[in-house]
N, C-alpha and C positions, 0 to 999 in steps of 0.2 A: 365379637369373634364367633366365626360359624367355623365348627370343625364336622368335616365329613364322615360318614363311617368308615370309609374305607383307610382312614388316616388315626384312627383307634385300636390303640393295641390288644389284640386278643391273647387271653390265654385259658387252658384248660388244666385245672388242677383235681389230682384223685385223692378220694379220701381227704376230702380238706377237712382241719382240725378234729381226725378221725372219725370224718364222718361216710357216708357210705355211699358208693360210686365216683362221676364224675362231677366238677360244675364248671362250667363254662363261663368266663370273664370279659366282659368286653368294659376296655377303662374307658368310661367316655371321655373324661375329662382328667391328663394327668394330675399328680400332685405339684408339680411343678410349673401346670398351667392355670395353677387357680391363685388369686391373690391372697384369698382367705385361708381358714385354718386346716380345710378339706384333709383328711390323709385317705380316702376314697372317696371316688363317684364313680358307681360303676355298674351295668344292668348282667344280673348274674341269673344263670340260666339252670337249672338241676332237673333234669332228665327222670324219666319214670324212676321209683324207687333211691334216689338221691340224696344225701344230708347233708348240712355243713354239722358237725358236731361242736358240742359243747363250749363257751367259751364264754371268759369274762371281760368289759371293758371297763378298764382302770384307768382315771383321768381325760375318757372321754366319751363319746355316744355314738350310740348306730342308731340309725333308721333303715328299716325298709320297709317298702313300698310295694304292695304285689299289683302286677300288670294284670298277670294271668296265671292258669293253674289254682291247685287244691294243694295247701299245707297245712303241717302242724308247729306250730314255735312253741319250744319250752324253756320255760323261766325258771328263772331261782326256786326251790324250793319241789322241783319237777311237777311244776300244775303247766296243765298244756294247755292250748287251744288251736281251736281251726280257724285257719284264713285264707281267706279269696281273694279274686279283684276289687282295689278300692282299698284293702286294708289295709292300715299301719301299725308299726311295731317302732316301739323306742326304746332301746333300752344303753342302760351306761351308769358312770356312778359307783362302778364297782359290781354291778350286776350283770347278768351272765344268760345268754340265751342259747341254744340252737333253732335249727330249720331243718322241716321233710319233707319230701315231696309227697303227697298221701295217694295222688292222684295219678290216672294213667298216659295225661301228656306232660309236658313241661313243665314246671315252676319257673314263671321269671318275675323278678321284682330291681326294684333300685335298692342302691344299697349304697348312703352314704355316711362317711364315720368322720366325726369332726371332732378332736382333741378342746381338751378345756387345761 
């Protein structure tokens, strides 16, 4: 199955999970077009000064994946860290991360959360 971009729903959400500005959504792949247990696959995009705030995953895992941009993801416990292109983050299990943009172009990474 090739899906196009142009046939991927966008959407723009502010203040997601109280975090700060906008971030921009593109589903690549709905949840309803994946066989597996997917409940996102999605390349999300957070603009200068951006966050998703704070949140926990119970019963299942996120990944993401940075493309591009300068952030900071903070974990349980609030120990932070910087990442770039190339880096991953997992977290799930009951644990709880956010994302910032620290940098002054875009953040974009993949972001896919799979249920257990």
């Amino acid at each position: 199955m090739i899906k196009r971009r142009d046939a991927m729903a966008r959407e723009i959400r502010e203040r997601m999970r109280d975090g700060a500005g906008s971030v921009e959504i593109l589903h690549v792949f709905a949840k309803e077009d994946l066989r597996g247990r997917a409940r996102l696959f999605a390349r999300l995009k957070l603009g200068a000064g951006s966050s998703i705030g704070y949140h926990v995953h119970d019963r299942e895992e996120e990944v993401f994946y940075i493309l591009s941009g300068k952030g900071k993801v903070t974990e349980e416990e609030g120990k932070s860290s910087d990442v770039g292109p190339g880096d991953a983050v997992l977290t799930g299990n009951g644990g709880g991360h956010s994302i910032e943009n620290t940098g002054s172009e875009s953040l974009e990474l993949l972001a896919v959360i799979l249920p257990f």
